[in-house]
C-alpha positions in Angstrom: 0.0 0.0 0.0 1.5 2.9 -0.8 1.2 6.0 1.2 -0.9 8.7 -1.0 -0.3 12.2 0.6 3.2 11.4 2.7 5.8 14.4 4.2 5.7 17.2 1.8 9.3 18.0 1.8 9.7 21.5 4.2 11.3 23.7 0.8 8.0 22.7 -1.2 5.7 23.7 1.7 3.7 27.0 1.0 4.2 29.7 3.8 0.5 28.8 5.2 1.7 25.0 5.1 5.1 26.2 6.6 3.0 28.1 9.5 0.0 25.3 10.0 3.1 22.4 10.1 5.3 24.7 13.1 2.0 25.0 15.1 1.7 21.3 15.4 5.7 21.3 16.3 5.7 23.5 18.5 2.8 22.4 20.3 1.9 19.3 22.5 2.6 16.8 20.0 6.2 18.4 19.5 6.2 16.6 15.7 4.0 16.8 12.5 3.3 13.0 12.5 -0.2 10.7 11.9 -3.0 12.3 10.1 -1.4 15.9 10.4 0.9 14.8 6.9 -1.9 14.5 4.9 -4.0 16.9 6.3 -1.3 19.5 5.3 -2.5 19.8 2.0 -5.4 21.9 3.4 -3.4 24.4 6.0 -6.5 25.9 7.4 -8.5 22.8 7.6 -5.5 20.7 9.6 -5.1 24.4 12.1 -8.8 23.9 13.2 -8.1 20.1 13.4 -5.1 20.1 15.9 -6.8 22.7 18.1 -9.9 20.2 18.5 -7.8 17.2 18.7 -5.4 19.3 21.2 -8.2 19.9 23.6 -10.0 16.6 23.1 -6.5 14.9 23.7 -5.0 16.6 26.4 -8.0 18.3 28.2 -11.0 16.7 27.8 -13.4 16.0 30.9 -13.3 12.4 30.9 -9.1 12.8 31.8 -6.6 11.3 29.6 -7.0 7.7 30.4 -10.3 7.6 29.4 -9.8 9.8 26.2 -7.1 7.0 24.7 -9.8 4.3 25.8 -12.5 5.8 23.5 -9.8 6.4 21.2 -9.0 2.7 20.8 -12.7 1.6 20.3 -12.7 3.9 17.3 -9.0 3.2 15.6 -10.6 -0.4 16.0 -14.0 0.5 14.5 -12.0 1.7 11.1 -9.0 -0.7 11.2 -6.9 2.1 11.4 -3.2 1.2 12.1 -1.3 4.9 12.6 -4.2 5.6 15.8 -3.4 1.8 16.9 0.0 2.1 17.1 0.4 5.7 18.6 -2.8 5.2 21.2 -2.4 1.6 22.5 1.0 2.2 24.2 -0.1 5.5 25.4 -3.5 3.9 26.5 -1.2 1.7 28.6 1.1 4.2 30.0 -2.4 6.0 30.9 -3.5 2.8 32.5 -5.7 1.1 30.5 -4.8 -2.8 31.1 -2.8 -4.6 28.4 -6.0 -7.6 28.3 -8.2 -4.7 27.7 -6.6 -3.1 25.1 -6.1 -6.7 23.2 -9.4 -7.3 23.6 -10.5 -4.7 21.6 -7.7 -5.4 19.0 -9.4 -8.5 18.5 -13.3 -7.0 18.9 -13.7 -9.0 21.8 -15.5 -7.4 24.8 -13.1 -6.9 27.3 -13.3 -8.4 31.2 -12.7 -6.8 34.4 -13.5 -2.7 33.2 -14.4 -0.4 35.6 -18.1 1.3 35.5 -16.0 4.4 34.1 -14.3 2.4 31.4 -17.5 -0.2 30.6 -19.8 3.6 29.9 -16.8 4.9 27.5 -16.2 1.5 25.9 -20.0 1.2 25.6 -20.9 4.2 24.7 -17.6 4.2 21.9 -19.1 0.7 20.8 -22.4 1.8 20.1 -22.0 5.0 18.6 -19.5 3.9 15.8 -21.7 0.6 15.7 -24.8 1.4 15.1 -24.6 4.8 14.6 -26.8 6.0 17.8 -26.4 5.0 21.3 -29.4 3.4 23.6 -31.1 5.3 26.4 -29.4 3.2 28.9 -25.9 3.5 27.3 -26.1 7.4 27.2 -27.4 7.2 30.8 -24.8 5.7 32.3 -22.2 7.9 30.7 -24.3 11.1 31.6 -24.0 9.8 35.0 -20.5 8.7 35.1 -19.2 12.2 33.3 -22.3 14.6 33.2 -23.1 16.0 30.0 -19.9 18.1 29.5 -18.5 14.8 29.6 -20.6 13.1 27.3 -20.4 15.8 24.9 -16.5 15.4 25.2 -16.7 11.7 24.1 -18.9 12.4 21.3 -16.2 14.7 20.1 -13.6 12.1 21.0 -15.4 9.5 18.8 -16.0 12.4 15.9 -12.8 13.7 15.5 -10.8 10.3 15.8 -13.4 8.9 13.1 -12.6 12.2 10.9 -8.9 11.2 11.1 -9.3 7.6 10.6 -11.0 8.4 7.6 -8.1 10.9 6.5 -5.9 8.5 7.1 -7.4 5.5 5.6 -8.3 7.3 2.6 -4.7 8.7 2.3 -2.8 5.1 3.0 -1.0 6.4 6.1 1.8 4.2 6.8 1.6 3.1 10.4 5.2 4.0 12.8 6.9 1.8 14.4 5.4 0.9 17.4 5.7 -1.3 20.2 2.0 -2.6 19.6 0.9 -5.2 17.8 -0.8 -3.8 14.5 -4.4 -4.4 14.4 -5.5 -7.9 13.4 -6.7 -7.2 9.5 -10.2 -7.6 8.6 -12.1 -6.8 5.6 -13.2 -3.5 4.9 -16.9 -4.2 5.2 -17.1 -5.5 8.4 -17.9 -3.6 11.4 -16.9 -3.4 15.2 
């Protein structure tokens, strides 16, 4: 596979690229990496991106652990390899356990969660799923995280869908990573 919109070399960037590229350095991320390669090609478009996914990241009210959790259910709901292998070691070092996070690799429901982790992973599930969550899903994240909270993992689920879809559409490459890619399964088939 090769990749279709890789590094645009820095002497062939456009000053807006040039300017849209050194935010992402010299933000939290430190390095223009993952979906922010392709989603150079529109300067503007990848600005407005990296705020959101700067906030939903790194500030969200759910907290960080239970961001990369919801961030895992969706890299696995697209197959997407470059979220898999950046977020499961970070969803580790944030404390998700290693037989959860293989679990969902292999779109198995995963043992042992606490009522915080079952209402994201639920919640995650459903909404890239079937498109909608249930009454009783969406309550027990409202109560777990309020609404702010819910409305933060909606936008957790949106935005990581947006850039799985960037990046499956542009052939990514994965980095290395000391995860285990994603198991491959066809296209059609949903989490």
């Amino acid at each position: 596979m090769t990749d279709r919109l890789g590094p645009i070399p820095p002497e062939q960037m456009t000053p807006q690229q040039r300017a849209a590229a050194q935010s992402v350095i010299d933000g939290p991320r430190g390095a223009l990496y993952g979906p922010f390669v392709p989603l150079l090609r529109s300067p503007e478009l990848m600005e407005c991106t990296q705020r959101m996914g700067e906030y939903l990241r790194y500030r969200s009210a759910i907290g960080t652990r239970l961001s990369e959790l919801a961030i895992l259910v969706t890299a696995r709901a697209w197959n997407q390899q470059v979220e898999w292998a950046i977020h499961a070691p970070i969803a580790a070092q944030a404390g998700i356990a290693q037989d959860v996070i293989d679990a969902i690799a292999t779109r198995r429901e995963p043992a042992g969660l606490s009522v915080e982790e079952q209402a994201v992973f639920d919640f995650c599930t459903e909404l890239q799923r079937d498109k909608e969550v249930s009454d009783a899903t969406y309550a027990a994240a409202a109560h777990c995280f309020g609404q702010h909270g819910v409305v933060d993992l909606m936008g957790l689920c949106g935005y990581y869908t947006m850039l799985a879809m960037v990046m499956n559409a542009a052939q990514t490459a994965a980095p290395p990573s000391s995860a285990a890619a994603l198991p491959v399964h066809p296209a059609h088939e949903q989490a």
